[in-house]
C-alpha positions as CSV (number, residue, x, y, z in Angstrom):
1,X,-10.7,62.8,8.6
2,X,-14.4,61.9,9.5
3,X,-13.4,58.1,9.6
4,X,-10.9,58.7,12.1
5,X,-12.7,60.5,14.3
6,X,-16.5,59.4,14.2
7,X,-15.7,56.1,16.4
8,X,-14.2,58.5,18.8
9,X,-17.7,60.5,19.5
10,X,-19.1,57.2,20.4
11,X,-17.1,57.2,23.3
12,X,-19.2,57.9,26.7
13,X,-17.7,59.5,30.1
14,X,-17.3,56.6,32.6
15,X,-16.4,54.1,29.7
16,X,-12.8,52.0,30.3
17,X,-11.0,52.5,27.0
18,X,-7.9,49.9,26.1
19,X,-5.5,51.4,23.7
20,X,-4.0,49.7,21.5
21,X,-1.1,50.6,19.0
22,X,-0.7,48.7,15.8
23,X,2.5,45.7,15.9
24,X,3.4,46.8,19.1
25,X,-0.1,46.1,21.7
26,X,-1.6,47.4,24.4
27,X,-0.2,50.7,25.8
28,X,-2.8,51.8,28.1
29,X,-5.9,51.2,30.0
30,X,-8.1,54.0,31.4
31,X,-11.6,56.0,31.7
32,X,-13.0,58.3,29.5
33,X,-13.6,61.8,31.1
34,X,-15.7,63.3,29.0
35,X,-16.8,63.6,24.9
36,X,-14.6,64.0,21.9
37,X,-14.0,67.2,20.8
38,X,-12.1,69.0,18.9
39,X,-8.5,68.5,19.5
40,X,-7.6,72.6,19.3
41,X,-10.7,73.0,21.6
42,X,-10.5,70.4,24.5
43,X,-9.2,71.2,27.8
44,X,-7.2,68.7,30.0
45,X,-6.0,68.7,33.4
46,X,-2.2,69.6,33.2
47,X,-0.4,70.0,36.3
48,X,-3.6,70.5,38.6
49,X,-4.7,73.4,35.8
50,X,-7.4,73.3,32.5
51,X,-5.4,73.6,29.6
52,X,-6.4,73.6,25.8
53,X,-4.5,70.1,24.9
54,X,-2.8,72.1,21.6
55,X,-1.2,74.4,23.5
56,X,0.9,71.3,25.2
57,X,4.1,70.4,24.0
58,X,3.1,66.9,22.2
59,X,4.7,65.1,19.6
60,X,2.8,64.8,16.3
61,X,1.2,67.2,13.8
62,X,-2.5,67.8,14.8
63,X,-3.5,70.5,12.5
64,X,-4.0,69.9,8.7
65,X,-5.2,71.8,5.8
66,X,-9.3,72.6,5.7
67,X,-9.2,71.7,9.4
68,X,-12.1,74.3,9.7
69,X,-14.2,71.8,8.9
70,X,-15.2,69.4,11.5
71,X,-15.2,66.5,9.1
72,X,-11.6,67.5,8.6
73,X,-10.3,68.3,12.1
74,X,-8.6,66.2,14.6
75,X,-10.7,64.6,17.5
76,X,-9.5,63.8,20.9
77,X,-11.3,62.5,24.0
78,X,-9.7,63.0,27.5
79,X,-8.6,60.0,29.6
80,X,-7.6,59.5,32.6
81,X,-5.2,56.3,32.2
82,X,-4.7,54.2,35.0
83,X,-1.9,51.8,33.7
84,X,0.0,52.9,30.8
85,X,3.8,51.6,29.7
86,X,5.9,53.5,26.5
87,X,5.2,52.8,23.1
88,X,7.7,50.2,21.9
89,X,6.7,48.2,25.1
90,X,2.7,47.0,24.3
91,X,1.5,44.2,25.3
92,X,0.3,41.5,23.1
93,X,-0.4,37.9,22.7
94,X,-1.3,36.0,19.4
95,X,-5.2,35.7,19.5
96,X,-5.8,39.3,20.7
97,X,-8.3,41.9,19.1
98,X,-7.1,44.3,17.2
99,X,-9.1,46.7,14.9
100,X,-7.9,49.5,12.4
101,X,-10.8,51.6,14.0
102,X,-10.5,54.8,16.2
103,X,-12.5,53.2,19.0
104,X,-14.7,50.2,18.9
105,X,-16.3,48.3,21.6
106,X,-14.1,45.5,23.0
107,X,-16.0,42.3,23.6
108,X,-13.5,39.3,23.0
109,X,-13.2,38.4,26.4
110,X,-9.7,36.8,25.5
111,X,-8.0,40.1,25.2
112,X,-10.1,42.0,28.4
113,X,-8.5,39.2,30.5
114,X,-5.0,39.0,29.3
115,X,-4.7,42.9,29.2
116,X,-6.3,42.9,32.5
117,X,-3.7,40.2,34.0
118,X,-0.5,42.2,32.3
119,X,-1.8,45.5,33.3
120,X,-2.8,43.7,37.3
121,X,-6.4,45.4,36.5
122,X,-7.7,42.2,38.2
123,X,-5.5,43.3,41.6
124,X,-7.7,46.6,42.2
């Protein structure tokens, strides 16, 4: 729905995005290629090749009823993720952010440094 997705069209190309998924951390760090769009409309890079991201074999349901509607459909921005580990492995320390939305801006500096240390972001 719209509330999922409007934090996601905030996000600008060039931005570093930390992902987080909720009780288990920190999964990835990256940059954000370009805007949000449509999930059954954005193209990735797959194997050197533009692809349409639906047509990939992903896990998940990303089509739901009235999905016409924009305000209805999924969203997805493509990333290019530099340090990533499984789900079931996050990182996460007690005192870090964490926020039930989409995307929002990460300012506590705690949390930049300690997923910076875990994911050796300061070694680049």
């Amino acid at each position: 729905g719209e509330w999922f997705s409007r934090t996601l069209k905030n996000l600008k190309p060039g931005a570093r995005v930390f992902t987080c998924i909720p009780k288990d951390g920190y999964v990835g760090v990256g940059t954000v290629l370009g805007e949000a769009e449509r999930f059954d409309e954005l193209k990735v890079e797959y194997k050197g090749v533009e692809t349409l991201l639906a047509s990939l074999a992903l896990d998940g349901n990303y089509r739901h009823n009235g999905d016409e509607d924009d305000n209805v459909a999924e969203w997805a921005a493509p990333v290019h993720w530099t340090h990533t580990v499984p789900s079931g492995q996050g990182f996460w320390r007690t005192g870090m952010f964490a926020n039930q939305n989409s995307a929002t801006r990460l300012r506590q500096q705690f949390t930049i440094e300690q997923v910076s240390t875990a994911f050796g972001l300061d070694e680049e």
